[in-house]
Backbone as JSON Lines, residues from 0, in Angstrom:
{"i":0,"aa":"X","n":[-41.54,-58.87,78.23],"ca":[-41.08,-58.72,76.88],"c":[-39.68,-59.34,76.79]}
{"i":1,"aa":"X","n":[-39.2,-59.9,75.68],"ca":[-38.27,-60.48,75.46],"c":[-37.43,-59.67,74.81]}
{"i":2,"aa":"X","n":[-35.94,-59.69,75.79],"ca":[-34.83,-59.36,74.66],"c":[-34.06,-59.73,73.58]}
{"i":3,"aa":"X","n":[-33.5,-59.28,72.64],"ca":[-32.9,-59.82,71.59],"c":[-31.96,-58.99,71.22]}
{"i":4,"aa":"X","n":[-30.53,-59.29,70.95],"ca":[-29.52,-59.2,70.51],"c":[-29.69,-58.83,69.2]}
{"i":5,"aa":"X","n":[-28.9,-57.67,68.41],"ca":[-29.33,-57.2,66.78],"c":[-27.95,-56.42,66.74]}
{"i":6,"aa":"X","n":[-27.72,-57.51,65.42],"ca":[-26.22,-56.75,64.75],"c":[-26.42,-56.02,63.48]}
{"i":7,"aa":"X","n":[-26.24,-54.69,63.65],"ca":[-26.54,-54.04,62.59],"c":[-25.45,-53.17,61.64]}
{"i":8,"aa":"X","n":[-25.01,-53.21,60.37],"ca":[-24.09,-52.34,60.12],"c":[-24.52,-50.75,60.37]}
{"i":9,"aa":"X","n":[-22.95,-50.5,60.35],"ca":[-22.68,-49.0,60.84],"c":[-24.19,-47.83,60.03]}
{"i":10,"aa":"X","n":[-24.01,-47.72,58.71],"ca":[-25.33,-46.91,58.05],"c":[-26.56,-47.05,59.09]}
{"i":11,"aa":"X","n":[-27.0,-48.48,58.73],"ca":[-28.11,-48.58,59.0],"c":[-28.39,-48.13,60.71]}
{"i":12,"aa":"X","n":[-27.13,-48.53,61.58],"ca":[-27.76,-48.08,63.0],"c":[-27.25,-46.3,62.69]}
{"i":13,"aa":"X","n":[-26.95,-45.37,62.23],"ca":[-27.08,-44.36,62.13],"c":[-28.29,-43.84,61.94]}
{"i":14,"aa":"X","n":[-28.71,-44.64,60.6],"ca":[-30.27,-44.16,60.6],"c":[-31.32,-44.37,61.74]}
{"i":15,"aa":"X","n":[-31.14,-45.73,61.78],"ca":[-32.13,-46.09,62.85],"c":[-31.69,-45.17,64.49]}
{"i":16,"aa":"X","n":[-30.91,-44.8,64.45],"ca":[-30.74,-43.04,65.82],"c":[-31.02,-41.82,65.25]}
{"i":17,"aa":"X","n":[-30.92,-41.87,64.16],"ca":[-31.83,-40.7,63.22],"c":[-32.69,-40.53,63.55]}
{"i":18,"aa":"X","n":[-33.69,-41.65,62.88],"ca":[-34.92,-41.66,63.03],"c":[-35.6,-42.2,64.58]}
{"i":19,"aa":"X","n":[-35.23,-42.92,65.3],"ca":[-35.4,-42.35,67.01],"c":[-35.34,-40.94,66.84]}
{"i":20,"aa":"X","n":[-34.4,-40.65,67.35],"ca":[-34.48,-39.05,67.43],"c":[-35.26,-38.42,67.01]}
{"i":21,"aa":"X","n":[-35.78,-38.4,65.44],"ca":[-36.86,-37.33,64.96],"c":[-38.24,-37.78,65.49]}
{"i":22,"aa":"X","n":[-38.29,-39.62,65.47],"ca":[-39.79,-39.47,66.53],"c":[-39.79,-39.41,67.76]}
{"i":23,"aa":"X","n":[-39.24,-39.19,68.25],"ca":[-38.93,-39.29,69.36],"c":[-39.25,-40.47,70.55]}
{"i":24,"aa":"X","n":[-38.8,-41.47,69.64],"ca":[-39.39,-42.82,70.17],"c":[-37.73,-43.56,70.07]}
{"i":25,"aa":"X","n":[-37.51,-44.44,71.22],"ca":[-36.57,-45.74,71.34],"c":[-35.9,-46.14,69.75]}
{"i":26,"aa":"X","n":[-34.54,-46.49,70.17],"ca":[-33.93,-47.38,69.21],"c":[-35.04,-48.24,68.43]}
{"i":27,"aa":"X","n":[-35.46,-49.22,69.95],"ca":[-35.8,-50.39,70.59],"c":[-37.66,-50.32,69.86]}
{"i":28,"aa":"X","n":[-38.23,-49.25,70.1],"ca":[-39.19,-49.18,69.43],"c":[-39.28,-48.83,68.24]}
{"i":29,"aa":"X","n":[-38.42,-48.31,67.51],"ca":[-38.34,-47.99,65.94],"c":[-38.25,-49.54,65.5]}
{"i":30,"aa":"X","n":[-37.26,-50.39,66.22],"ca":[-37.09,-51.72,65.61],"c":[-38.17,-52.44,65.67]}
{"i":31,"aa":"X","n":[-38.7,-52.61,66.76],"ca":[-40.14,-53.33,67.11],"c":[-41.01,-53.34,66.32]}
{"i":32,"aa":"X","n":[-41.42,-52.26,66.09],"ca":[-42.27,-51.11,64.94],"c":[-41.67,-51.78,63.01]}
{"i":33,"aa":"X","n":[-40.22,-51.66,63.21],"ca":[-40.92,-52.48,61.7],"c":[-40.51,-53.89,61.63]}
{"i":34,"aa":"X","n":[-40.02,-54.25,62.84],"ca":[-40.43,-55.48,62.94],"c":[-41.94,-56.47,62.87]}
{"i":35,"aa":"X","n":[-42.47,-56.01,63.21],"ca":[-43.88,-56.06,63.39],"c":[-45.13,-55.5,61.78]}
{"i":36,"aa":"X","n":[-44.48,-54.65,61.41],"ca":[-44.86,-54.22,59.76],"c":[-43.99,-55.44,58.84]}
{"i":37,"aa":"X","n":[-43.2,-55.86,59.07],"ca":[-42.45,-56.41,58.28],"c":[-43.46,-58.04,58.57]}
{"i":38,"aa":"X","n":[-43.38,-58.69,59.57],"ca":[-44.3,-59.78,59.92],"c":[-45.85,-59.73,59.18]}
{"i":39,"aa":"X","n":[-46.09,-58.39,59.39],"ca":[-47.35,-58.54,58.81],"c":[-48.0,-58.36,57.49]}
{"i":40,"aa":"X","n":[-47.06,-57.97,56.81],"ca":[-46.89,-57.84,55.35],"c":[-46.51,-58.94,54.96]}
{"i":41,"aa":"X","n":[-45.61,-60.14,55.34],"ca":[-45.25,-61.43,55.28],"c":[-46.7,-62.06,55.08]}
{"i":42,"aa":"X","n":[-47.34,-61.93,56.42],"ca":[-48.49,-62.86,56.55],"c":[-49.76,-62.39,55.7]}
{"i":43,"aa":"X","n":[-49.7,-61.34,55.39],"ca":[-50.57,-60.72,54.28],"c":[-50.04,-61.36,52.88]}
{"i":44,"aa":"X","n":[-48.56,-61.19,52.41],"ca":[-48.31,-61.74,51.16],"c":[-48.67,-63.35,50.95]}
{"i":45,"aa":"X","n":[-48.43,-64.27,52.31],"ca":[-48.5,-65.41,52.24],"c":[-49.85,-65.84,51.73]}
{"i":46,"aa":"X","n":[-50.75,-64.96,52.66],"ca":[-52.34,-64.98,52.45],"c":[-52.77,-65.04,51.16]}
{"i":47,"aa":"X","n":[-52.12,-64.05,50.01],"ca":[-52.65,-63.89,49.18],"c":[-51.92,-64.79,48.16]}
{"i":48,"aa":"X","n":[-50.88,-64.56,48.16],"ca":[-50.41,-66.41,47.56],"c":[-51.37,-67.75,47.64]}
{"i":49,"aa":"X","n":[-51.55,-67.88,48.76],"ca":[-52.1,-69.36,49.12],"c":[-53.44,-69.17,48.31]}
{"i":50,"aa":"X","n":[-54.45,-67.73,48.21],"ca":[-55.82,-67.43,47.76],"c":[-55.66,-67.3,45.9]}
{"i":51,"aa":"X","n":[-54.57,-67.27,45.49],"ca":[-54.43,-67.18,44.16],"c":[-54.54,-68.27,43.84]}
{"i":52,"aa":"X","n":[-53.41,-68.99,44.39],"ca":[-53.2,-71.03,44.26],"c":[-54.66,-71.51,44.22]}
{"i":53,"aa":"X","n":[-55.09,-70.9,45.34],"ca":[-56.81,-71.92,45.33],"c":[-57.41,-71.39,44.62]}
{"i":54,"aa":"X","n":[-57.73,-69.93,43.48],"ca":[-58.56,-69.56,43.0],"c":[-58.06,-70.01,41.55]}
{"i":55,"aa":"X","n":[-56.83,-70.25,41.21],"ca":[-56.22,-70.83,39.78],"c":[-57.03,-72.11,40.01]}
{"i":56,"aa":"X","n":[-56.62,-73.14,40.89],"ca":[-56.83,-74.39,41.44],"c":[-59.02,-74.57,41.12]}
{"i":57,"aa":"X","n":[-59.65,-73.67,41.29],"ca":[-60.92,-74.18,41.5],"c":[-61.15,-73.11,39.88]}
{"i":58,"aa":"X","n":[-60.82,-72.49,39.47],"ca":[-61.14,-71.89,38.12],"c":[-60.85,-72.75,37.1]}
{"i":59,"aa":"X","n":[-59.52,-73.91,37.03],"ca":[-59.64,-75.11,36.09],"c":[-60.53,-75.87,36.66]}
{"i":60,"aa":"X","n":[-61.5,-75.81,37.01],"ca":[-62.69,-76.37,37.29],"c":[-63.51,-76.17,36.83]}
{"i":61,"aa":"X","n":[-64.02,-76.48,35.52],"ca":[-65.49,-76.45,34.67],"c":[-66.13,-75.87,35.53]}
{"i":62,"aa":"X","n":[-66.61,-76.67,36.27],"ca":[-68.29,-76.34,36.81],"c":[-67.76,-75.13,38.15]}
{"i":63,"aa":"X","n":[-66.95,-75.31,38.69],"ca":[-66.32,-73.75,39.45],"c":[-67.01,-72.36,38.47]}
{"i":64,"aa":"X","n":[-65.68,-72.77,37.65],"ca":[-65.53,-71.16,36.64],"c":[-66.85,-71.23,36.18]}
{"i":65,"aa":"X","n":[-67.89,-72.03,35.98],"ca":[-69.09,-71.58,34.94],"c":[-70.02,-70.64,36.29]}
{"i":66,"aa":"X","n":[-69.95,-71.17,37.56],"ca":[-70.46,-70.9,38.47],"c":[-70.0,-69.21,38.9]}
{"i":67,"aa":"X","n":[-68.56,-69.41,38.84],"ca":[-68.2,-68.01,39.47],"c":[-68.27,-67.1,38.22]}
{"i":68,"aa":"X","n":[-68.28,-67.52,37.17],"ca":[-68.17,-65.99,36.02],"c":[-69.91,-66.08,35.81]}
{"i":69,"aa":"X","n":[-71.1,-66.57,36.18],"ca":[-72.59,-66.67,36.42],"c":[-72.46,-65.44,37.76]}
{"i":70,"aa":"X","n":[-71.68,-65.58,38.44],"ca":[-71.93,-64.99,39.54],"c":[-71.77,-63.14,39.42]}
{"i":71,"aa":"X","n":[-70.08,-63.11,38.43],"ca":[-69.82,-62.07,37.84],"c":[-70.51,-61.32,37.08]}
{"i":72,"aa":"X","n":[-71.01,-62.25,35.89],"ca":[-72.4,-61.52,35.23],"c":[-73.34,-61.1,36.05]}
{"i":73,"aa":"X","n":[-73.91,-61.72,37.08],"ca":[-75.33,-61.55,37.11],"c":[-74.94,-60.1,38.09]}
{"i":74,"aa":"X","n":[-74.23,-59.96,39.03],"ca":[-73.34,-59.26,39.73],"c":[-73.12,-57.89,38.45]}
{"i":75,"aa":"X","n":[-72.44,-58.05,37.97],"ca":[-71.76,-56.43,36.69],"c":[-73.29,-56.08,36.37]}
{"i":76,"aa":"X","n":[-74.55,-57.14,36.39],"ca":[-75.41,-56.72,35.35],"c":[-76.41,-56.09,36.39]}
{"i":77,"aa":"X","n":[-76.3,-56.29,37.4],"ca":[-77.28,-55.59,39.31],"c":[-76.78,-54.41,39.19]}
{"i":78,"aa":"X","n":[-75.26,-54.21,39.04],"ca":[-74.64,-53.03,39.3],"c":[-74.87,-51.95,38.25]}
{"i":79,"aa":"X","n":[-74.48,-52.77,36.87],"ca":[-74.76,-51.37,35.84],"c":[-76.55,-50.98,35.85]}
{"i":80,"aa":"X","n":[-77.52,-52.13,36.7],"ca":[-78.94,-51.5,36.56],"c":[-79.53,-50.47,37.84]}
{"i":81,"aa":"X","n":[-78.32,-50.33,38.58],"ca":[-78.65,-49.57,39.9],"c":[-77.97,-48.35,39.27]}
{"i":82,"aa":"X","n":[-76.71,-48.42,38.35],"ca":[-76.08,-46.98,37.66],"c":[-77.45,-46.4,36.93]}
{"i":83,"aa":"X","n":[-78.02,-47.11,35.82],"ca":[-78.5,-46.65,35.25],"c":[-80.03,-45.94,35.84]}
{"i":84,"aa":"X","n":[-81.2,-46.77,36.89],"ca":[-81.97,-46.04,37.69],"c":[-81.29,-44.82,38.54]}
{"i":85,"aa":"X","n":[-80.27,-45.13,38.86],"ca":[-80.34,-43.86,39.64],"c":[-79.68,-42.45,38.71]}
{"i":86,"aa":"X","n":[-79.2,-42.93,37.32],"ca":[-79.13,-41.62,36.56],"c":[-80.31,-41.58,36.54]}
{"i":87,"aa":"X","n":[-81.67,-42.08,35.95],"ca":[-83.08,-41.83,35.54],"c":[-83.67,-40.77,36.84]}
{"i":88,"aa":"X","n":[-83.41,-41.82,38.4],"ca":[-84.28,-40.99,39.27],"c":[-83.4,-39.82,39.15]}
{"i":89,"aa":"X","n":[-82.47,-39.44,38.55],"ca":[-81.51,-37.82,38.69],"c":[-82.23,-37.1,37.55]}
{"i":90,"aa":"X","n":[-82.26,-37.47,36.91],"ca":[-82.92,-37.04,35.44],"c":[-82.24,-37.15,33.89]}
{"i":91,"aa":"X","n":[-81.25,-37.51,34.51],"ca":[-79.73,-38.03,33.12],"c":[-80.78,-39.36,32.45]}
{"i":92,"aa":"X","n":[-80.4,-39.21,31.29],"ca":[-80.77,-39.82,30.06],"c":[-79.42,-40.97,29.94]}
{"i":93,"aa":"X","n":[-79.43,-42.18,30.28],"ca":[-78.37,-42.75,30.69],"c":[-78.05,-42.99,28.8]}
{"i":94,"aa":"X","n":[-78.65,-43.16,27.62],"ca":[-78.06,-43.2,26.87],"c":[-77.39,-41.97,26.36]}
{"i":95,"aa":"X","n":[-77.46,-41.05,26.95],"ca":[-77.19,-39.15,26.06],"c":[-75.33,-39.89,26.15]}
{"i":96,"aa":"X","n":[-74.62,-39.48,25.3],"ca":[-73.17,-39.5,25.68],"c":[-72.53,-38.07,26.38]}
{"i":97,"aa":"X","n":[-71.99,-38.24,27.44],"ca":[-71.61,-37.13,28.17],"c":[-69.97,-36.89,27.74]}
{"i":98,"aa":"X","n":[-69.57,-37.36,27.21],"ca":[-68.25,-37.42,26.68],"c":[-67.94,-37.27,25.63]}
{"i":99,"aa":"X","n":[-68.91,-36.14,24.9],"ca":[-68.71,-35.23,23.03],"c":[-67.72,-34.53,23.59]}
């Protein structure tokens, strides 16, 4: 494992011996620890950046968007017909309104 040098103001290394102390875990591993949360929330945000870009990017695409909102319909319209059989096999009257 590699060492590294970390200059921290006064607050913050108070806390960070705080909180060692209450978990009872290392300086050294409290830092690691959100070092490592902090990386991976990076690479998660990046992820989903880059998946927006390409989903803006292929949705001004006529024949994309006609394809993927075909997909949405046919998809919302599977789902609300599996809601509605399985109120029937329950015995609910899927038109009764349950919300007078």
């Amino acid at each position: 494992m590699t060492a590294i040098s970390l200059r921290l103001p006064g607050d913050i290394e108070l806390q960070l011996k705080t909180e060692a102390r209450l978990e009872g875990k290392t300086q050294s591993e409290i830092a690691r620890l959100a070092i490592m949360e902090y990386l991976a929330r990076r690479k998660k945000e990046r992820f989903m950046t880059e998946m927006v870009a390409e989903m803006r990017t292929a949705y001004a695409n006529p024949e994309i968007r006609s394809q993927a909102l075909e997909i949405v319909n046919d998809s919302t319209d599977d789902g609300l017909d599996a809601i509605i059989n399985a109120e029937q096999a329950a015995g609910i009257d899927p038109d009764e309104k349950w919300w007078r």
